[in-house]
N, C-alpha and C positions, 0 to 999 in steps of 0.2 A: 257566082251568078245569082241571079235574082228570078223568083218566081217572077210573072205576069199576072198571075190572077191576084195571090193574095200580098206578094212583095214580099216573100220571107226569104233569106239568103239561102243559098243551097250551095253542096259543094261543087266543084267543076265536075262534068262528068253527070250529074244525074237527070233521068229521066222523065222524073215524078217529082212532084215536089211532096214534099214530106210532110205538109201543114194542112194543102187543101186537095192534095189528088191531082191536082191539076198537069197534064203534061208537060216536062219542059220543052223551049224551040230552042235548037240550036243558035238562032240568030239571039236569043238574047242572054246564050253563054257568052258568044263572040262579043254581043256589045257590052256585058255588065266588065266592069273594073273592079278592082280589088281598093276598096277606101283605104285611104292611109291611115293609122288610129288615129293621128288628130283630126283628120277631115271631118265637117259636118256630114251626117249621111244623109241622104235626099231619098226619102224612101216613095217610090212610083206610086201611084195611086192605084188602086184594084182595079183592074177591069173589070167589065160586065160579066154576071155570067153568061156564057154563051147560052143560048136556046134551049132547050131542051126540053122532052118530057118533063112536067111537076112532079110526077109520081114516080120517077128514079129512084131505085134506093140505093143508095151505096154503100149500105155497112155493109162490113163485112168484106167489101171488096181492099183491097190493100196498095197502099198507093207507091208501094217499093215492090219492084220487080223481084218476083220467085231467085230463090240465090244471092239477095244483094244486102250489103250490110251497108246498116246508117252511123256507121263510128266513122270518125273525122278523121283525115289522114293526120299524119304530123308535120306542122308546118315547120319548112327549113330557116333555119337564124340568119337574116337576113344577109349576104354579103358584105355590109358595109361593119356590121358590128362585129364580123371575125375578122375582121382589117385591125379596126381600133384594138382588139385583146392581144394583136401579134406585135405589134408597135410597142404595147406595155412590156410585154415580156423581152422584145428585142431591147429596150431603153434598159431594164435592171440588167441585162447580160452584160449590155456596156459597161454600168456604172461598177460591176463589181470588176470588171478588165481594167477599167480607168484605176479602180485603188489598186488594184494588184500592181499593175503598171509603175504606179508611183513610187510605189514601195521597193521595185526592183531597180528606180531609176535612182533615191536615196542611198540604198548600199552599196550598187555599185556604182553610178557614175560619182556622188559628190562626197562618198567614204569609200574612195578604195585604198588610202593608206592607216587606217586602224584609228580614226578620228573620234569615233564612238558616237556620231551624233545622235545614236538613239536610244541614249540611254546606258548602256552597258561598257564592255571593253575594259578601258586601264583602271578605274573607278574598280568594277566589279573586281577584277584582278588583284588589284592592288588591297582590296578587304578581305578575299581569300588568302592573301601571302600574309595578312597581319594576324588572321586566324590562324594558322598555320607556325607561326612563330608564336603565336600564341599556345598551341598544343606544346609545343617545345619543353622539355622539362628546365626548371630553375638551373643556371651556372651556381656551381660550389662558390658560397658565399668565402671572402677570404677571412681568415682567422683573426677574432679579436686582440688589441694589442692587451699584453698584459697589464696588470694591475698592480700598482705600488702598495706591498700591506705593512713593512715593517722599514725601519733604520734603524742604525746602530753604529756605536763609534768602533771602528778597527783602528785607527792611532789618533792619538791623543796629540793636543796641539804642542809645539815644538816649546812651548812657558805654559808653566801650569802652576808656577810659585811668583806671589805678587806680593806689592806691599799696599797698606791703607791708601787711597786716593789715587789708586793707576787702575787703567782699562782693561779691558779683554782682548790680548791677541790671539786671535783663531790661525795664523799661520800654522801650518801643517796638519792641522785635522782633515782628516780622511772616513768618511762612511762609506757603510756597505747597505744598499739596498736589497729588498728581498722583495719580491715578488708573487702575486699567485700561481704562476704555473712552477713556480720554484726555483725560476733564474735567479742572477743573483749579477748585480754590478756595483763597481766602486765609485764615489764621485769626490773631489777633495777639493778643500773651501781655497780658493784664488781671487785676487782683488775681480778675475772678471765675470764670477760668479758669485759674487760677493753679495748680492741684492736678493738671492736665492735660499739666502742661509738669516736666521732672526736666534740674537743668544738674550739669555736671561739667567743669572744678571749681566749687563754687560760693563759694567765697572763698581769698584769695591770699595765701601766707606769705612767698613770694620775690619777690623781683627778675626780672622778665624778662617774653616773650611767650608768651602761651599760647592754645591753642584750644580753647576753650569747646565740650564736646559739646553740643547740646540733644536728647532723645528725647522724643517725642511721637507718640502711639498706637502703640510699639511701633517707628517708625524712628526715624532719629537724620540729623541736621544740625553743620556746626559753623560758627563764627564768632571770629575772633580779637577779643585784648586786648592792653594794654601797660602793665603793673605794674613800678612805681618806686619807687626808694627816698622816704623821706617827705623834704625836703629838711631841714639840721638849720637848730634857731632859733636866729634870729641873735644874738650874742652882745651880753649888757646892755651899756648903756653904762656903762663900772667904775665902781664907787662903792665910795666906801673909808670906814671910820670916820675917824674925826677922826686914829688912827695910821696908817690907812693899811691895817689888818687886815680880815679877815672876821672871823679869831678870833685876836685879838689876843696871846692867853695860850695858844694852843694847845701851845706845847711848856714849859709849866709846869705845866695842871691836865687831868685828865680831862673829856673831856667823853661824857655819856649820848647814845642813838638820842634819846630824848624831848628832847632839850634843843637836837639840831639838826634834830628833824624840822620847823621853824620853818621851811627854809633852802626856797629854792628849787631848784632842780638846775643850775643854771649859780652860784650861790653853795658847795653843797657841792662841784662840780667844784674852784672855785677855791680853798676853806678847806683840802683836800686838799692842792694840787703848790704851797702858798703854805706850807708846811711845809717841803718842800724849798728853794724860793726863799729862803727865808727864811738859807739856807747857800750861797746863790751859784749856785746849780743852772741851768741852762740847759735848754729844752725843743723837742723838735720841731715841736711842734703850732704854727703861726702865733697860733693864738686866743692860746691861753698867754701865748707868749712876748710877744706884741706887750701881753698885758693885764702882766703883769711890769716890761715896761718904761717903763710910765708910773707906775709906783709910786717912790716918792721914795727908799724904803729898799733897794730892789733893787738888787743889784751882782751883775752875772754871772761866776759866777769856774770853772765848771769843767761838761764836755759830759757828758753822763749816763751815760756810760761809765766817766768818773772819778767820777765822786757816788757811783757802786752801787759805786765796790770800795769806794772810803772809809771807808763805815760813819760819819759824821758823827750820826745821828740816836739824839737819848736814846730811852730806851724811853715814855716819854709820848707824844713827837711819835710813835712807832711804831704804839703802842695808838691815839690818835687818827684816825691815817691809815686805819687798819684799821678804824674805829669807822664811819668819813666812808663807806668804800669799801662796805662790807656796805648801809649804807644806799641808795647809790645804785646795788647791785645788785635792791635789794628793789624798789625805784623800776620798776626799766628803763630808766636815763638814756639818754638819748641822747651822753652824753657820755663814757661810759666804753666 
């Protein structure tokens, strides 16, 4: 409500106005309105003062009623704005029922067979059971296979005496392996392990004793041999042409390799130093000499120390000798 005299608002209810003293009329509680805070306010213009003695004094006099207080009531919040704060609050109640909602509607309506859509389930499971076997202590590792440390011959091969120019037969050797934990097995040389076994030497050019490396899996064993000379063949029983010759004409005519490769090697031996004989020659070799002296035309007249100063021999018998001799190097005789 609004004063009349001076226009100052007042609260509903007073009787005085608080600024000029002035009584308030009821008729202009009933007409004033309450402005709305944006409203422009239209403030009345003063009225007259009404008549009065000039010389009034009014101090002192009090323009609130004995007993009455000028504090402002408390104005109530308006209706319309405790609408809007319940609406807010009703809105977040939904929205947190909406997520709950959804969430009950994910587990059980569209995972009720264990599908895990959110996250968890067989995944999670399935790294708890590899932990799990994971804590598990190590299976007993199986026992290393032994280790080959040694060989060695337990029988010797079934030929162990050879002569010059023949091989190594291993038929019948047999080793024995040894091992590190101290087993012990046999293994024996067979054409089908044959590839298995490496010998050194494995064939004989000389004369004498030798020991036979054998290496198998990487060790090595040995075993002796006794390699001999081949022994020589025994000499023909002589046989002479009807003169008494091998070649009868050899110190008159040439003779070709083709013409005595016919000969045996104890016949070219002979058709040879029967060139010498043939001038009285005498020889060291027992064979020779002893086959010489059964020939009818044979005279011993001089030790081969006088033959070679001599010089007795034409150059036919030379060339022949030479012819005989080349052949029975091509040979290999055993008699030269």
């Amino acid at each position: 409500m609004f004063c009349t005299n001076c226009g100052a608002q007042m609260p509903d209810g007073m009787k005085f106005c608080t600024s000029c003293g002035q009584p308030l009329r009821a008729a202009d509680s009933e007409a004033t309105a309450v402005p709305t805070p944006d409203a422009t306010r239209v403030m009345p213009s003063a009225a007259p003062a009404s008549a009065g003695p000039a010389d009034v004094d009014y101090s002192g006099v009090s323009a609130v009623p004995d007993g009455y207080t000028a504090e402002y009531p408390v104005t109530a919040e308006p209706e319309k704005e405790q609408r809007g704060h319940g609406l807010v609050i009703a809105a977040v109640i939904l929205a947190v029922l909406a997520v709950l909602a959804a969430g009950v509607f994910v587990v059980v309506v569209l995972d009720p067979f264990g599908l895990h859509l959110l996250g968890g389930g067989a995944d999670a499971g399935q790294t708890a059971t590899v932990s799990e076997q994971a804590a598990e202590p190590d299976a007993p590792e199986a026992p290393a296979e032994p280790v080959l440390k040694t060989v060695s011959v337990q029988t010797q091969p079934n030929k162990v005496e050879y002569l010059v120019g023949e091989s190594l037969d291993p038929a019948g050797l047999v080793l024995t392996l040894t091992y590190d934990d101290g087993s012990e097995q046999t293994v024996a040389y067979t054409s089908d392990n044959a590839a298995d076994f490496a010998f050194d030497p494995a064939a004989f050019d000389t004369a004498g004793g030798y020991n036979v490396t054998v290496t198998y899996d990487g060790l090595q064993a040995t075993f002796g041999v006794t390699v001999s000379e081949p022994a020589p063949e025994p000499a023909p029983t002589p046989t002479s042409s009807s003169s008494g010759y091998v070649l009868s004409d050899s110190s008159s005519r040439l003779y070709s390799t083709s013409e005595l490769s016919g000969l045996s090697d104890w016949e070219l031996y002979v058709a040879r130093n029967e060139i010498y004989a043939r001038h009285g020659r005498t020889f060291q070799k027992d064979d020779l000499q002893n086959y010489f002296d059964g020939q009818s035309w044979y005279t011993p007249l001089y030790s081969p120390e006088e033959f070679d100063s001599m010089g007795l021999l034409n150059s036919t018998e030379q060339q022949n000798a030479a012819t005989i001799l080349s052949l029975e190097q091509s040979r290999g005789s055993q008699y030269i």
